[in-house]
C-alpha positions as CSV (number, residue, x, y, z in Angstrom):
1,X,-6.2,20.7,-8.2
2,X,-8.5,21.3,-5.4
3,X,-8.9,18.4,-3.0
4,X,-12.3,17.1,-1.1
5,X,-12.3,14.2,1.4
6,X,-15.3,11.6,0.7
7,X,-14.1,9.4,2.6
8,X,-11.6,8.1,4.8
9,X,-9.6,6.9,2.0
10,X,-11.4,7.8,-1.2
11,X,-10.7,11.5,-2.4
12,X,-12.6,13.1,-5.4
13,X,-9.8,16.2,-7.2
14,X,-11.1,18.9,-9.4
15,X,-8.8,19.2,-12.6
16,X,-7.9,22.0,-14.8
17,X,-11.3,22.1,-16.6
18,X,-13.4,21.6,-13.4
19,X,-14.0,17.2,-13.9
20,X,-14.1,15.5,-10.5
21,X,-12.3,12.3,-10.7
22,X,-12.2,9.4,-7.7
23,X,-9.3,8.3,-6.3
24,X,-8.1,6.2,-3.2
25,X,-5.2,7.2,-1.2
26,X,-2.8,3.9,-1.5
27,X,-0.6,5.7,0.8
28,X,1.3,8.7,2.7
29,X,4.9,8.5,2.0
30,X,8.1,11.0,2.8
31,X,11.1,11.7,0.8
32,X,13.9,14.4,1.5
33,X,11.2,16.0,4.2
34,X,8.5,16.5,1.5
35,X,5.2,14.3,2.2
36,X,3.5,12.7,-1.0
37,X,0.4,11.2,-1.9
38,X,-0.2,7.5,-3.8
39,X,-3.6,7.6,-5.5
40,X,-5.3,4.9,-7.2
41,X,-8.2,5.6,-9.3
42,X,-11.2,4.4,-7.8
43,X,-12.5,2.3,-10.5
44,X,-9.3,1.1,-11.4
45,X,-8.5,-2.9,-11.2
46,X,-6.5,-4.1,-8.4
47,X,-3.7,-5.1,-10.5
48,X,-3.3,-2.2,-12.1
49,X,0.0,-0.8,-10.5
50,X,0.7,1.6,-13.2
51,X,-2.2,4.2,-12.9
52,X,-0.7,4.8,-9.4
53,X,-0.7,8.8,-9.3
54,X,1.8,10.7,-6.7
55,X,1.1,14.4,-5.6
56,X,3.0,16.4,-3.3
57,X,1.5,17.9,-0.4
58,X,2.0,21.6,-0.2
59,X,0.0,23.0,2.7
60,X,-3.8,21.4,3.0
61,X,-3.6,20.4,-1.0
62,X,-2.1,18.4,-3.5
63,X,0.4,19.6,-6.1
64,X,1.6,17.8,-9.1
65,X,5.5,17.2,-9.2
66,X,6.8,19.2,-12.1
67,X,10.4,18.8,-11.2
68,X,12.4,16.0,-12.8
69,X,15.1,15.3,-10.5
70,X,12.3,15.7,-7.5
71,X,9.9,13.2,-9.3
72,X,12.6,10.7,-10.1
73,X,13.8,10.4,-6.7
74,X,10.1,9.4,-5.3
75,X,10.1,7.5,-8.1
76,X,14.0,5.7,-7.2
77,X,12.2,5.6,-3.3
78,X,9.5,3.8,-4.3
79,X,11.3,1.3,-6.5
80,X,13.8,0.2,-3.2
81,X,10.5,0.0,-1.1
82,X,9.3,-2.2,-3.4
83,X,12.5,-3.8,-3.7
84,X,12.7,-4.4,0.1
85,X,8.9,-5.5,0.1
86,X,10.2,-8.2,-2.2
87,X,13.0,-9.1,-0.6
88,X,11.0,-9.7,2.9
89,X,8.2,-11.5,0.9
90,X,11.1,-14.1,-0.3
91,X,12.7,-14.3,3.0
92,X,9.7,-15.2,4.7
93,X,9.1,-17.8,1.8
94,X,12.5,-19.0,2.4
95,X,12.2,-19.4,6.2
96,X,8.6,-20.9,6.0
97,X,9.7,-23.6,3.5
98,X,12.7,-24.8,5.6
99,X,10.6,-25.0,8.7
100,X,8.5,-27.5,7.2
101,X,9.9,-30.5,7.6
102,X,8.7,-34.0,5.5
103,X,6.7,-36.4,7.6
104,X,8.5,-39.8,8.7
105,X,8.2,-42.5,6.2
106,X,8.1,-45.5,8.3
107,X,7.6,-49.1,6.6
C-alpha cells in the first residue's frame, strides 16, 4: 500500500490494483514497541466503529497485519482502552450526579 498525506489527518492509500481510497487517521497507537495506524474511511458515518482499519507502520509506510497472534493483541489493546474509556466515562457520570445536590424544599 503506498501512502500520500492530503491532509493533516486525511490520507488517500493505493491498493493492490492501483484504487485510491480516503481515509482519516483516528489515531497513532503502540503495542509491544510496534506503532499502528486507526483509519476511518473518509466517507464513512460517524458511528460506524466497525470500518475502523489498523496498519502497522514499517518504516515511512503502512503495512497490513498478517500475523494472527500480532493482530489479536492490538485488537485485545484496543478493547481495554475502550474498556478504560468506559470506565472513566461512568465514573465521571458517577461523581457529577452525586455532586448535584436537590434544591431545598421549603414550605
Amino acid at each position: 500500500m503506498e501512502l500520500t498525506d492530503d491532509n493533516d489527518n486525511l490520507i488517500t492509500l493505493q491498493d493492490e490494483e492501483g484504487n485510491e481510497h480516503e481515509f482519516e487517521v483516528v489515531d497513532v497507537i503502540e503495542v509491544a514497541g510496534k506503532e499502528y495506524a486507526l483509519l476511518l474511511p473518509a466517507d464513512a458515518e460517524e458511528e460506524d466503529e466497525e470500518s475502523v482499519l489498523v496498519l502497522r507502520f514499517d518504516d515511512d509506510t503502512l503495512s497490513v497485519i498478517e500475523d494472527e497472534a500480532e493482530f489479536n493483541q492490538v485488537v485485545a489493546y484496543l478493547e481495554e482502552l475502550g474498556e478504560e474509556v468506559e470506565d472513566t466515562t461512568e465514573e465521571e457520570e458517577t461523581e457529577l450526579s452525586n455532586k448535584r445536590t436537590p434544591r431545598d424544599k421549603t414550605h
